[in-house]
N, C-alpha and C positions, 0 to 999 in steps of 0.2 A: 834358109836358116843357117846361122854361124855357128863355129864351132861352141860355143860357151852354150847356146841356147841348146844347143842338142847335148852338151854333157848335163845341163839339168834337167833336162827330161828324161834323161838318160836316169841320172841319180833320184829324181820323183819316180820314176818305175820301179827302180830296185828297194827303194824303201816304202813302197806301197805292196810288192808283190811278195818282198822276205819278208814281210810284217804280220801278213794274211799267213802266208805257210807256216811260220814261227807259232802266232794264235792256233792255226789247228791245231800242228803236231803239242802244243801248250795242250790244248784241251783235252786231245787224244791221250797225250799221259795224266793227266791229272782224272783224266775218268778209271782209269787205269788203277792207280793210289789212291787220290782223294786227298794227296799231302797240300796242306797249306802255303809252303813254299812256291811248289809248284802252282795254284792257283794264285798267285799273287805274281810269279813272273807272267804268266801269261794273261794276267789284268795289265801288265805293264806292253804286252807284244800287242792287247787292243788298243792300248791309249795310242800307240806309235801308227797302226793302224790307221783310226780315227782322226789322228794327226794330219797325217799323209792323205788320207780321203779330203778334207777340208783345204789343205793347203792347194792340193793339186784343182780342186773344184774354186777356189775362189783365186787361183791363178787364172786358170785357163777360161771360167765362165764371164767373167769379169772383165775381159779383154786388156788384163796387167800379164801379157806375159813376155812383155821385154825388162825386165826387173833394171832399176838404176843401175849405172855404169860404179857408184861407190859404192853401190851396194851387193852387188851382183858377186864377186869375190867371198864376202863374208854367206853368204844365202849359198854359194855351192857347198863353203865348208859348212856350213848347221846343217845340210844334208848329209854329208858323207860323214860328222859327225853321229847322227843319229844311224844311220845304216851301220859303222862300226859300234855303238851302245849295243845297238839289236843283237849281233854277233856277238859281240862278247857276254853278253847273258846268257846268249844262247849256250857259249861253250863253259858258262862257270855253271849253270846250273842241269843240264844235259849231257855233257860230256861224261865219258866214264872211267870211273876210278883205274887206275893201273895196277897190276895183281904186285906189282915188285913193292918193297919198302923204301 
């Protein structure tokens, strides 16, 4: 396995496995409130989820998982794309207020 092949597998695990925690700890607060907000990011932490479960199954079941050479660049960035999306919702909508003004 070459290096490129194991940084996307690499980047399909992190944005399958933060996508699942993110969902939980989504649900876990939202059961908590019941804020809409919150139930509506963490529809967005399933869809990434969901994402990631198909992507990674109709890579690897499919026997496509040398991804084009032209294409293979752009396919690591929409991953690590999405893995940065995840986290940064995570911290504009879960992160907590700072007492200062």
């Amino acid at each position: 396995m070459d290096m490129a092949a194991a940084f996307k597998d690499l980047l399909m695990g992190v944005l399958i496995v933060l996508s699942f925690a993110l969902t939980v700890i989504g649900y876990l607060s939202w059961s908590r409130t019941r804020s809409p907000r919150i139930a509506m990011v963490t529809l967005a932490f399933l869809v990434f989820l969901v994402k990631g479960i198909i992507l990674a199954v109709s890579l690897y079941l499919t026997g496509w998982t040398n991804v084009p050479r032209d294409f293979a660049a752009s396919f690591d960035l929409m991953l690590l794309s999405d893995v940065l999306v995840l986290l940064l919702l995570y911290m504009a909508l879960f992160r907590r207020k700072s007492s200062g003004a």
